[in-house]
N, C-alpha and C positions, 0 to 999 in steps of 0.2 A: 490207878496210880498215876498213869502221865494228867491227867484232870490236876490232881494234888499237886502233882508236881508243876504245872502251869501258874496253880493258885499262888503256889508257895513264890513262883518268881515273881510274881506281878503285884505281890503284896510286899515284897524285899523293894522291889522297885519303889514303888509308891512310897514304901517310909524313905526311901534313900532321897529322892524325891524333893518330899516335905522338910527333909532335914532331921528326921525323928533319930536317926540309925547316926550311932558312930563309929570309928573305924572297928573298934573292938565288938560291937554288937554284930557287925556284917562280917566278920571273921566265923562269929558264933554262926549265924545264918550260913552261910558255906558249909560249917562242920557237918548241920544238920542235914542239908541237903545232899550232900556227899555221901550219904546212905540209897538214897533216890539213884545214883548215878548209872546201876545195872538197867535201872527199869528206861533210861533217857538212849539205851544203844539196842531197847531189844526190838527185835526186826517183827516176830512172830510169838502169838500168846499160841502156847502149847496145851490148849487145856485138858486133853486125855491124860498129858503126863500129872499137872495139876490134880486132876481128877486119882488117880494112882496113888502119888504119893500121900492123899487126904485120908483114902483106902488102910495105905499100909500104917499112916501112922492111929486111925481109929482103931486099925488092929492090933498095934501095942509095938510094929514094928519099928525099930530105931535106927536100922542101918543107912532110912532113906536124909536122915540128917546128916550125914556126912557124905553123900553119893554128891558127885560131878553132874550138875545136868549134862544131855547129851546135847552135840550140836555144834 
């Protein structure tokens, strides 16, 4: 994800740039990006819990959709 997230700004850039992007297009770019924004503060990939919740939801469990990561 931070790769994606790299690409995504360096291609924002580049149209802003060229002049491709205007102001309302680079509003939209923001919106999209702003989903990205957990993944740009996380310290540490947890992947056992990853791993876990993959578990619980191919078991059909649904509680792990609304659980709090820990941390």
């Amino acid at each position: 994800m931070p790769g994606e997230i790299r690409l995504s700004l360096l291609q924002m850039a580049e149209e802003i740039e060229a002049g491709d992007l205007d102001l309302e297009a680079i509003r939209d770019q923001v919106e999209s990006l702003e989903s990205l924004r957990p993944w740009l503060s996380l310290e540490q990939f947890d992947r056992r819990s990853v791993n876990q919740r993959l578990r619980d939801y191919a078991e059909g469990e649904r509680q792990w959709l609304f659980a709090q990561p820990e941390g």
